[in-house]
LUMSE-221513 format. One line per 8 residues: number of its first residue (from 1); their letters; for each residue x, y, z of N, C-alpha, C, CB. Coordinates in steps of 0.02 Angstrom, whole numbers, padded with zeros to 5 digits, always signed. Glycine has a CB too. Example, Ala and Ser with C-alpha at 12.3 -4.5 7.8 and 13.67 -1.06 7.14 Angstrom:
2
1> AS> +00660,-00284,+00390,+00615,-00225,+00390,+00660,-00165,+00390,+00565,-00224,+00452  +00642,-00112,+00354,+00684,-00053,+00357,+00645,+00002,+00394,+00704,-00030,+00286
***
This chain:
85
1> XXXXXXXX> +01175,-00839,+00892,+01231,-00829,+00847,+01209,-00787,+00787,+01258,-00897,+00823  +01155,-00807,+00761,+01125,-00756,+00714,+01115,-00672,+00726,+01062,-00782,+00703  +01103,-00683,+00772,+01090,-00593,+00787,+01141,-00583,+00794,+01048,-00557,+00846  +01179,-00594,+00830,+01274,-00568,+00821,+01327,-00560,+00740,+01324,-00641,+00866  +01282,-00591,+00729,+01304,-00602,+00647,+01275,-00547,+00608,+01274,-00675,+00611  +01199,-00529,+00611,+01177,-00473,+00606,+01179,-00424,+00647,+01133,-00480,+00595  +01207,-00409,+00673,+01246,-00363,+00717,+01300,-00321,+00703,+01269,-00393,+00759  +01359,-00390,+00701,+01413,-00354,+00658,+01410,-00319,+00579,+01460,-00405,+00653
9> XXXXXXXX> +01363,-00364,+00526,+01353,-00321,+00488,+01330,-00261,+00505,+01325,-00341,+00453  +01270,-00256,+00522,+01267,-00188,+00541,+01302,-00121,+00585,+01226,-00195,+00559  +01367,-00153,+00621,+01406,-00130,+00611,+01432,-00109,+00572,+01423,-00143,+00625  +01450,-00151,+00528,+01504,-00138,+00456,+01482,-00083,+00430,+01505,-00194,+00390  +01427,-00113,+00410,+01381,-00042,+00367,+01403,+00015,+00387,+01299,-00032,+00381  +01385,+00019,+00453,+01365,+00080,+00504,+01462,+00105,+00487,+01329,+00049,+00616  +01504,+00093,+00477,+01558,+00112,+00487,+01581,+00108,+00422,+01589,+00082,+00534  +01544,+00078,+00376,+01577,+00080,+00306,+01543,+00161,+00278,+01548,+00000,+00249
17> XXXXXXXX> +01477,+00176,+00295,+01446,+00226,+00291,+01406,+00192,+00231,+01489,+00293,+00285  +01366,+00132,+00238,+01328,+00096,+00194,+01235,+00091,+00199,+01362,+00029,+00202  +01227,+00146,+00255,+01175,+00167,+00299,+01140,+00223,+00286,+01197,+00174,+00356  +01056,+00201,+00253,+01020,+00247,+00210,+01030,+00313,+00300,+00913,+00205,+00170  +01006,+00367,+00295,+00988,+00418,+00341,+00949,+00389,+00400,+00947,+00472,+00307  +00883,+00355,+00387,+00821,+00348,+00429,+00883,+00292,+00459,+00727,+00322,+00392  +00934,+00241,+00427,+00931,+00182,+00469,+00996,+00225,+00519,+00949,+00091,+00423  +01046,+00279,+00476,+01099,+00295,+00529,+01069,+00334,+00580,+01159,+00332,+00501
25> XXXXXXXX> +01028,+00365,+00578,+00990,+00390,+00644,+00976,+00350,+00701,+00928,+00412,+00628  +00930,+00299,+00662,+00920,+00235,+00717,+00972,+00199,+00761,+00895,+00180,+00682  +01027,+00180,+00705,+01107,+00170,+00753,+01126,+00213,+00798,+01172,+00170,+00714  +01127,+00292,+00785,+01160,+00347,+00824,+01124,+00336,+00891,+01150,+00426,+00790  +01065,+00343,+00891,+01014,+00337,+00946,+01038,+00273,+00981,+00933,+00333,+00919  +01046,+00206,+00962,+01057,+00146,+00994,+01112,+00169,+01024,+01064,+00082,+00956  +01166,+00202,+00983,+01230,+00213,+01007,+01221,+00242,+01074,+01270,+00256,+00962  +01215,+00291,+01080,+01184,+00338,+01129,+01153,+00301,+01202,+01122,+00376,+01087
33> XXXXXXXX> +01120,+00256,+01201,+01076,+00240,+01252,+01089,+00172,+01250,+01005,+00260,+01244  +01142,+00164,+01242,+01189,+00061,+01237,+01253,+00056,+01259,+01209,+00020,+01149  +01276,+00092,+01310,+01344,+00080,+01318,+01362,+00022,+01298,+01364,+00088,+01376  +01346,-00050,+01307,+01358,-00110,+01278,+01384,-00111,+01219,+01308,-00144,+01276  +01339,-00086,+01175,+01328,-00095,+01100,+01383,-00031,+01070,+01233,-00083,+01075  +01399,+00031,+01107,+01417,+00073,+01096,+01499,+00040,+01102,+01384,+00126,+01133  +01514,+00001,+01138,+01603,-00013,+01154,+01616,-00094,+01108,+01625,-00026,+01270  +01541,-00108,+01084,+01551,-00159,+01025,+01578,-00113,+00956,+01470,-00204,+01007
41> XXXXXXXX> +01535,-00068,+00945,+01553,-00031,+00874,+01618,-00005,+00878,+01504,+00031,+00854  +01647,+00030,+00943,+01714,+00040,+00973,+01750,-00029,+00964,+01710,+00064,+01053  +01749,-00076,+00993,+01820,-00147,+00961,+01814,-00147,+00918,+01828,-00225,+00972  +01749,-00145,+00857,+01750,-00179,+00791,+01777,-00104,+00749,+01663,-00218,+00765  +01785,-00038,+00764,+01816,+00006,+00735,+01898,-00007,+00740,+01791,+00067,+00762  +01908,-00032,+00817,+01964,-00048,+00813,+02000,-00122,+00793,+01977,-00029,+00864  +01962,-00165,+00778,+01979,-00218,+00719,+01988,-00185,+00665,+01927,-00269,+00702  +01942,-00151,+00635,+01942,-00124,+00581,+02026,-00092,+00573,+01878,-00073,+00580
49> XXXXXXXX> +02054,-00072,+00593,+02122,-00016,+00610,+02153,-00067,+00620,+02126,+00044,+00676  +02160,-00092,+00649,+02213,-00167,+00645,+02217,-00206,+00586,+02192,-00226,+00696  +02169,-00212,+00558,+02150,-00258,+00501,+02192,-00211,+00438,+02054,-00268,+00492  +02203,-00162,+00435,+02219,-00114,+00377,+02299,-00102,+00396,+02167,-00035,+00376  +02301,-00083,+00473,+02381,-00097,+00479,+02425,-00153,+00455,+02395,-00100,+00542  +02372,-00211,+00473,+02424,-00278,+00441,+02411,-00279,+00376,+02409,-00360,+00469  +02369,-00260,+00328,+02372,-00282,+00264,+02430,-00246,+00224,+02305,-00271,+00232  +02446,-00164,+00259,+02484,-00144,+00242,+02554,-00151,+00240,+02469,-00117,+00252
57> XXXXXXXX> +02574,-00178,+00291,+02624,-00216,+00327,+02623,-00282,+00253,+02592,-00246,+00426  +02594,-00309,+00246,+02592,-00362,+00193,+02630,-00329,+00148,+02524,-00385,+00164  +02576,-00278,+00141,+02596,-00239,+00054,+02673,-00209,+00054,+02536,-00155,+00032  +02674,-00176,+00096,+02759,-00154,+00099,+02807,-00218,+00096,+02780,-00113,+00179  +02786,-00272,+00111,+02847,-00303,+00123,+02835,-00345,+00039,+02853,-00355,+00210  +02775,-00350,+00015,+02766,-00377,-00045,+02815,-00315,-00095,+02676,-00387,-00061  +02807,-00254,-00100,+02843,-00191,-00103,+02932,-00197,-00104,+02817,-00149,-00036  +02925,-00224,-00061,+03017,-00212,-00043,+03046,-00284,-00081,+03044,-00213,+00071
65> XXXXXXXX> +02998,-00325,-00084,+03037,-00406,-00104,+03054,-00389,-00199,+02957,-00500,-00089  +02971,-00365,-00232,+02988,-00330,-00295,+03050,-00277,-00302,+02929,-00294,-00313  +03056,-00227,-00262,+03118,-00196,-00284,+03189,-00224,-00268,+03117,-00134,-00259  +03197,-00259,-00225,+03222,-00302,-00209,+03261,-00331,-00284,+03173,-00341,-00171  +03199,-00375,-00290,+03221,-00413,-00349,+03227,-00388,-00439,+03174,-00467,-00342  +03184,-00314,-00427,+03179,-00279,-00492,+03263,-00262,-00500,+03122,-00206,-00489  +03287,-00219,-00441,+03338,-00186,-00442,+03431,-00251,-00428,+03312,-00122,-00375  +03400,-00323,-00460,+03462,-00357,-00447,+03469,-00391,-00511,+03462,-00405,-00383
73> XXXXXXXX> +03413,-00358,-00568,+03394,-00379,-00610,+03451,-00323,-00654,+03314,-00384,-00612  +03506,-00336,-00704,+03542,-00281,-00717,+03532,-00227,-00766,+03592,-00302,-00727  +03491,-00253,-00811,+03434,-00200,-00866,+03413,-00164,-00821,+03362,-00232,-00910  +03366,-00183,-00790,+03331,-00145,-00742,+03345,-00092,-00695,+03311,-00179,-00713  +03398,-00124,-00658,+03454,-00062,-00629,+03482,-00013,-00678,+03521,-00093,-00597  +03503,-00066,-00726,+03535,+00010,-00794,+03486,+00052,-00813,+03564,-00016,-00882  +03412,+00046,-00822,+03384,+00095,-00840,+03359,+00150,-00786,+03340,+00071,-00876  +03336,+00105,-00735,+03331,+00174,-00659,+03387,+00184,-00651,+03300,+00158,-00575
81> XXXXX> +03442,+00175,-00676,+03512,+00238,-00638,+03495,+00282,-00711,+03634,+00198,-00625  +03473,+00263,-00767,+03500,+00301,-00818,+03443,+00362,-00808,+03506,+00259,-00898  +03364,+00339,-00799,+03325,+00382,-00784,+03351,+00458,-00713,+03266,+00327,-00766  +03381,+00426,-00676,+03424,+00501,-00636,+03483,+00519,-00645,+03434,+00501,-00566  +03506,+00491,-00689,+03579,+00513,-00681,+03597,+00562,-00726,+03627,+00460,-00690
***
Protein backbone atom coordinates (compact mmCIF):
# COMPACT_ATOMS: atom_id res chain seq x y z
CA UNK A 1 0.00 0.00 0.00
CA UNK A 2 2.84 2.26 0.65
CA UNK A 3 4.51 2.17 -2.59
CA UNK A 4 1.21 2.89 -4.31
CA UNK A 5 0.90 5.76 -2.18
CA UNK A 6 4.30 6.79 -3.23
CA UNK A 7 3.54 6.23 -6.53
CA UNK A 8 0.71 8.29 -6.96
CA UNK A 9 2.52 11.14 -5.52
CA UNK A 10 4.94 10.82 -7.79
CA UNK A 11 2.63 10.93 -10.19
CA UNK A 12 1.21 14.12 -9.03
CA UNK A 13 4.42 15.71 -9.09
CA UNK A 14 5.24 14.29 -12.39
CA UNK A 15 1.99 16.00 -13.75
CA UNK A 16 1.90 18.95 -11.54
CA UNK A 17 5.42 19.66 -13.13
CA UNK A 18 6.89 19.52 -9.40
CA UNK A 19 9.94 17.40 -10.80
CA UNK A 20 13.63 18.67 -10.43
CA UNK A 21 15.13 17.66 -14.40
CA UNK A 22 17.43 14.57 -13.24
CA UNK A 23 14.06 13.15 -11.45
CA UNK A 24 11.66 14.07 -14.79
CA UNK A 25 14.05 12.25 -16.95
CA UNK A 26 13.98 9.28 -14.74
CA UNK A 27 9.97 9.22 -14.98
CA UNK A 28 10.12 9.81 -18.89
CA UNK A 29 12.39 6.76 -19.19
CA UNK A 30 10.03 4.59 -16.72
CA UNK A 31 7.33 5.95 -18.86
CA UNK A 32 8.77 4.63 -21.90
CA UNK A 33 9.68 1.07 -20.91
CA UNK A 34 6.31 0.50 -18.40
CA UNK A 35 3.40 0.19 -20.33
CA UNK A 36 1.84 -0.64 -16.85
CA UNK A 37 2.98 2.38 -15.18
CA UNK A 38 2.61 4.38 -18.39
CA UNK A 39 -1.61 3.78 -18.53
CA UNK A 40 -1.39 4.46 -14.54
CA UNK A 41 -0.04 8.13 -15.19
CA UNK A 42 -2.75 7.98 -18.20
CA UNK A 43 -6.05 7.25 -15.54
CA UNK A 44 -4.54 9.49 -12.96
CA UNK A 45 -4.22 12.39 -15.80
CA UNK A 46 -7.57 11.48 -16.46
CA UNK A 47 -8.83 11.77 -12.79
CA UNK A 48 -7.07 14.70 -12.78
CA UNK A 49 -9.66 16.16 -15.81
CA UNK A 50 -12.56 14.85 -14.13
CA UNK A 51 -11.69 16.18 -10.88
CA UNK A 52 -11.54 19.94 -12.39
CA UNK A 53 -14.66 19.28 -14.54
CA UNK A 54 -16.69 18.67 -11.37
CA UNK A 55 -15.27 21.38 -9.29
CA UNK A 56 -16.25 23.57 -11.94
CA UNK A 57 -19.60 22.35 -12.32
CA UNK A 58 -19.72 23.25 -8.42
CA UNK A 59 -18.50 26.68 -9.09
CA UNK A 60 -20.99 27.58 -11.80
CA UNK A 61 -23.77 26.45 -10.04
CA UNK A 62 -22.38 28.23 -6.72
CA UNK A 63 -22.25 31.24 -9.64
CA UNK A 64 -25.77 31.07 -10.80
CA UNK A 65 -27.40 30.62 -7.08
CA UNK A 66 -25.42 34.24 -6.19
CA UNK A 67 -26.84 35.94 -9.20
CA UNK A 68 -29.75 34.40 -8.72
CA UNK A 69 -30.17 35.85 -5.51
CA UNK A 70 -28.01 39.18 -6.09
CA UNK A 71 -30.37 40.04 -8.96
CA UNK A 72 -33.90 39.43 -6.72
CA UNK A 73 -32.37 41.65 -4.38
CA UNK A 74 -34.07 45.19 -5.73
CA UNK A 75 -31.07 47.78 -5.03
CA UNK A 76 -29.11 45.51 -6.63
CA UNK A 77 -31.05 44.99 -9.77
CA UNK A 78 -31.56 48.90 -9.76
CA UNK A 79 -28.03 49.51 -9.92
CA UNK A 80 -26.96 46.75 -12.73
CA UNK A 81 -29.86 48.00 -14.95
CA UNK A 82 -28.69 51.55 -14.15
CA UNK A 83 -24.96 50.59 -14.90
CA UNK A 84 -26.31 49.63 -18.87
CA UNK A 85 -28.93 51.45 -19.44
Amino acid sequence: MRNELNETRLIDEYLFGQLNEEERRSFDAHLLCNEAFAEKVDRQRSTHRLIRLFARKIQRRRLEAIHRTLLTEPEFAHYIKNIFA
